[in-house]
N, C-alpha and C positions, 0 to 999 in steps of 0.2 A: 584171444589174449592180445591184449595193446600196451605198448609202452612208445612213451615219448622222450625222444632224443632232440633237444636243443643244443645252441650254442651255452658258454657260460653267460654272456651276456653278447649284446647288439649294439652297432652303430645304428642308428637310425638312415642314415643316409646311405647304405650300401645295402639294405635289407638282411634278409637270413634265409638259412636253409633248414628246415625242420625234417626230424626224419622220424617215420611211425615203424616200429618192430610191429610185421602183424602176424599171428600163427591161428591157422583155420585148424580149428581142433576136429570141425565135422567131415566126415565120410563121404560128402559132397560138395559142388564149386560153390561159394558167392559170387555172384553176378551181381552189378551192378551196384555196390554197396556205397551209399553218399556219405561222404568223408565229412567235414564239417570242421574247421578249423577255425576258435572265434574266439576273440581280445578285446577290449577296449582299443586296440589301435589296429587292430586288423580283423578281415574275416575273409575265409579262403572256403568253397567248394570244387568238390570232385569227386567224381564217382568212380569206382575201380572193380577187379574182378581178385577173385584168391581163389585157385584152385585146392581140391580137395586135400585134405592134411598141410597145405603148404603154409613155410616161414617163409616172410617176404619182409623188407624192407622199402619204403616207401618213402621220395620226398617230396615235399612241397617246398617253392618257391616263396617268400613270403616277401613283399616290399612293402616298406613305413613311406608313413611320411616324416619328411628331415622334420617339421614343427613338432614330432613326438617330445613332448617333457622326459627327462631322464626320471629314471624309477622304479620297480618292479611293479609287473604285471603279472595278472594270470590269463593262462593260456587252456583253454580248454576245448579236447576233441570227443567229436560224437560221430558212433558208424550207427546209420542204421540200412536196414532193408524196406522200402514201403512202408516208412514211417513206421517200423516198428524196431528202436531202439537196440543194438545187440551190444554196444558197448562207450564206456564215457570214461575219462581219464583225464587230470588236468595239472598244470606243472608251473613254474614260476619260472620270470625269464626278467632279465635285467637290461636295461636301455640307458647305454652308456653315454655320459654327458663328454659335447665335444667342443673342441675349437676350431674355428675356422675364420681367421682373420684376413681382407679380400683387402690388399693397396692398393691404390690408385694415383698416379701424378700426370696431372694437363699443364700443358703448357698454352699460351698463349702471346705470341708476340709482337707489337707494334714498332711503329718507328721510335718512338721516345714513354711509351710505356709497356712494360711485360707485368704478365697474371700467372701466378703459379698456383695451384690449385695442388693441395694434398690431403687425400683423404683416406682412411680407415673405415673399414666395416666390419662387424661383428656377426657373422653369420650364423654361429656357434649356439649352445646353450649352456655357455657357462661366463663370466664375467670376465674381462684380459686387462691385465694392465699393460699399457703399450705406451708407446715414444714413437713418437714424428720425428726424424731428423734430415737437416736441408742446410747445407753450406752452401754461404754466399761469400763475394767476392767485398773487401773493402767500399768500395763506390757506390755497390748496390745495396751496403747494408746503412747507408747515410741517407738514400734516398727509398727506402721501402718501407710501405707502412702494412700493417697486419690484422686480421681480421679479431686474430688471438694473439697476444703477444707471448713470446716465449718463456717457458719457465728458465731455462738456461741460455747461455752464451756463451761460447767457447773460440777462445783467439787459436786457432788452427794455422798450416803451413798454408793453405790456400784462400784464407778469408777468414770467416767466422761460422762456427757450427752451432748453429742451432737446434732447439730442442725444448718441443712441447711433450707432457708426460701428463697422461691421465686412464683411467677405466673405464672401457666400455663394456656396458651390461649386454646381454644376449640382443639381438638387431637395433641395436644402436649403432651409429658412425658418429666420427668427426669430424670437420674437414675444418682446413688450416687456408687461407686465403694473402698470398702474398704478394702484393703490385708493388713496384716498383716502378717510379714515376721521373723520368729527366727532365720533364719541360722545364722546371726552373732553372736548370742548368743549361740547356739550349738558347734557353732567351735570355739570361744573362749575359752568355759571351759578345 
């Protein structure tokens, strides 16, 4: 007898643990019985042994990979001995849609020009709506030009806040490009 014990559903990125109920109904051991655990996003062997009459509980270790689509799957196990099938059992298992949004800000600084670099990534499988924000000081926001110009601008106690706002779809990024440039201030004086 087999039954199959899953999660309710799965991150994809932290894998799962599957667990088979097994009861040797016979009067003697299986030996050597190849397990066979097999998805569309996965496929797991192993051979095991069940001593005579015994209920055993049994895991397997299962890891996805993070690019698994969110969605139901079927999961289907097969035991046999020498290729000769003793049992098959199959269950539905859910791959749950994530977010994983990764920031990043570089800076870069010279004598009379600075590059600020801010970027967003969507590592996820599902769509984010997200905000870039970056205050700057009065001086620097007369002299800085941008790759994107901001949807907002906000007069703040420190400068001005800014703020780009948009969706990024599952591995998309965006990145935000802000120099700021003195030499014409340099050489004017």
């Amino acid at each position: 007898d087999i039954k199959l014990i899953t999660p309710g559903s799965i991150d994809p990125r932290a894998g799962m643990t599957l667990k088979l109920a097994l009861d040797n109904m016979y009067k003697y051991d299986l030996n050597d019985l190849k397990v066979e655990i097999k998805s569309d996003i996965f496929y797991k062997k192993e051979f095991i042994d069940l001593k005579s009459k015994e209920k055993a509980i049994k895991e397997f270790s299962i890891g996805c990979d993070k690019e698994v689509k969110p969605g139901s799957y079927n999961v289907y196990v097969e035991i046999s001995k020498n290729d000769n099938l003793l049992g098959r059992i199959s269950k539905q298992i859910n791959v749950n849609e994530y977010f994983e949004i990764n920031e990043n800000v570089a800076k870069e600084e010279g004598f009379l020009v600075n590059k600020i670099v801010l970027r967003k990534e969507n590592s996820g499988t599902n769509a984010s709506e997200e905000t870039i924000s970056y205050t700057i000081d009065g001086l620097q926001k007369i002299f800085s030009k941008f790759n994107i110009e901001p949807d907002k601008t906000e007069k703040v106690k420190d400068g001005y806040k800014l703020e780009w706002i948009f969706v990024l779809q599952p591995e998309e990024s965006k990145e935000i490009v802000i120099v700021t440039n003195y030499t014409f201030l340099f050489f004017s004086v």
